[in-house]
C-alpha positions as a Markdown table, in Angstrom:
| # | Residue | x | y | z |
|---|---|---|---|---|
| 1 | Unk | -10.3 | 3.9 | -18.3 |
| 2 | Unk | -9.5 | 6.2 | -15.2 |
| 3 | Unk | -7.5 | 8.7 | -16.0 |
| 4 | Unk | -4.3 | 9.3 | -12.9 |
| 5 | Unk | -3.1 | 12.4 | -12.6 |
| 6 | Unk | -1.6 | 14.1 | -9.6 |
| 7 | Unk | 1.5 | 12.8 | -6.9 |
| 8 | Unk | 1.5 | 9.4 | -5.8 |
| 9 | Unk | 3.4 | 8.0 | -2.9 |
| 10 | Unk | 4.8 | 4.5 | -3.2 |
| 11 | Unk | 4.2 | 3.3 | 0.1 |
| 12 | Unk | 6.6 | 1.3 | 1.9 |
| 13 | Unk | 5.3 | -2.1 | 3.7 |
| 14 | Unk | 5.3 | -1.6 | 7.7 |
| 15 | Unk | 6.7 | -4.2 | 9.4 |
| 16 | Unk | 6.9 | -5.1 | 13.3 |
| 17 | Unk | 9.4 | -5.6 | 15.8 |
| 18 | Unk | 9.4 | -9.6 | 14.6 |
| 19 | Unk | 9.7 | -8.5 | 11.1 |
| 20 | Unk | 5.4 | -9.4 | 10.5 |
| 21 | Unk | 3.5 | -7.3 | 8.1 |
| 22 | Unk | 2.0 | -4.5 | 11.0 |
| 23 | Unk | -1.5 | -3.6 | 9.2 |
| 24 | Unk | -2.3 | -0.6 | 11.9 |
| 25 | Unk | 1.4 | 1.0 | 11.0 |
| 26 | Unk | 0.5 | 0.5 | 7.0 |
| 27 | Unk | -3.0 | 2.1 | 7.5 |
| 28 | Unk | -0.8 | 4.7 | 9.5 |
| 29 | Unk | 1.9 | 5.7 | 6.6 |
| 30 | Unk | -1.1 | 5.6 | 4.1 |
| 31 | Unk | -3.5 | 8.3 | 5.8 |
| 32 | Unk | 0.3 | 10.2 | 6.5 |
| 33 | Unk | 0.6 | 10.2 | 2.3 |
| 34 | Unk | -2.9 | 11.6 | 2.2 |
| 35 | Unk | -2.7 | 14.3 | 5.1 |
| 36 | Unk | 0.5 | 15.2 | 2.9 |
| 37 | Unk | -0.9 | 16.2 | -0.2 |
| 38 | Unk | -0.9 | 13.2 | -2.1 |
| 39 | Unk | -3.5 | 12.8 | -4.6 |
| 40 | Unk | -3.3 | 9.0 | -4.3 |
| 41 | Unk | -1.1 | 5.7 | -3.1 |
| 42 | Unk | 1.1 | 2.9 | -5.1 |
| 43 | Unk | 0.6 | -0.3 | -2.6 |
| 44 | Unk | 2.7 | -3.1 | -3.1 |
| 45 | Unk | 5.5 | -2.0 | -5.4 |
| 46 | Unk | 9.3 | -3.0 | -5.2 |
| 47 | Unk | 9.7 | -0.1 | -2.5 |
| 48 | Unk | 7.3 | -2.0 | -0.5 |
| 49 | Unk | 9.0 | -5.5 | -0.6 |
| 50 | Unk | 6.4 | -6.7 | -2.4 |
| 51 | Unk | 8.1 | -10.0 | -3.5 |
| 52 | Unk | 8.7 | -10.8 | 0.2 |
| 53 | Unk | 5.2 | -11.0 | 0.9 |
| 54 | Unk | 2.7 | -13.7 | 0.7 |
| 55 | Unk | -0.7 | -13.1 | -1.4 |
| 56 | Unk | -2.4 | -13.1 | 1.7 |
| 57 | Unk | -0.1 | -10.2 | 3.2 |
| 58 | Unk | -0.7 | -8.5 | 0.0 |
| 59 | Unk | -4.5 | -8.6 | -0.3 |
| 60 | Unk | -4.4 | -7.5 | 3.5 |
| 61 | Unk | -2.3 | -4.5 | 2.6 |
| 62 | Unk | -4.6 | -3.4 | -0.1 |
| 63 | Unk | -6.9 | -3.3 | 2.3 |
| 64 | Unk | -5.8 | -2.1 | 5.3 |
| 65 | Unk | -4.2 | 1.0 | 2.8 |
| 66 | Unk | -7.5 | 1.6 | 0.7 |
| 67 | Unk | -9.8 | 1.4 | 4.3 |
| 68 | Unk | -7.5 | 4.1 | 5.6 |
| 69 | Unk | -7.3 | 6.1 | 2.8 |
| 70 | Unk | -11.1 | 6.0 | 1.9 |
| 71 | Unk | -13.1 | 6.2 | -1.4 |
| 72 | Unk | -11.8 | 9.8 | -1.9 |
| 73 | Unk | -8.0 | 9.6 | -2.8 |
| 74 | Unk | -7.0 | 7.2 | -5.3 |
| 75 | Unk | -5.5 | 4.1 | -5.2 |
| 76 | Unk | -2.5 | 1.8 | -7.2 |
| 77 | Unk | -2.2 | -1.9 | -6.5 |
| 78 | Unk | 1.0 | -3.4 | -8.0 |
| 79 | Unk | -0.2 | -6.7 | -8.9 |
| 80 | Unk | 3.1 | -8.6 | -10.3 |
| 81 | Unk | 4.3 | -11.5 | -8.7 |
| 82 | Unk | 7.2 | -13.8 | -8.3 |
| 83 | Unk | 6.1 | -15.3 | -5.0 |
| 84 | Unk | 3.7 | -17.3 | -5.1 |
| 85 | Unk | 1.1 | -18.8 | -1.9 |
């Protein structure tokens, strides 16, 4: 078991101008967290209107944070769901 220690931010989901999930502005506010001092991310929790989204906008979010943030700074998916594909 990994042991988490440190601050975590609980990332918000970016959204654009037509209210789509915006996956350079979520990449964006993750590096921000790091540059910050955060020791790691929370993707996908109720701050981040998770239950809005659709699996696939989720999986791409995990990505697009955990590509920005690299292999380096640690990483929290929130993996409940009431929406379903």
């Amino acid at each position: 078991m990994v042991e988490l220690a440190g601050l975590f931010a609980a990332l918000p989901t970016a959204f654009d101008d037509a209210f789509a999930y915006d996956g350079k502005a979520q990449a964006a506010l993750a590096r921000h967290a790091v540059r910050l001092g955060m020791d790691g991310v929370f993707v996908g929790g109720s701050t981040a209107e998770v239950h809005s989204l659709t699996l696939d906008e989720r999986t791409q979010a995990l990505g697009d944070v955990a590509a920005a943030v690299g292999p380096d700074t640690r990483l929290i998916a929130h993996v409940a769901a009431m929406r379903l594909p």
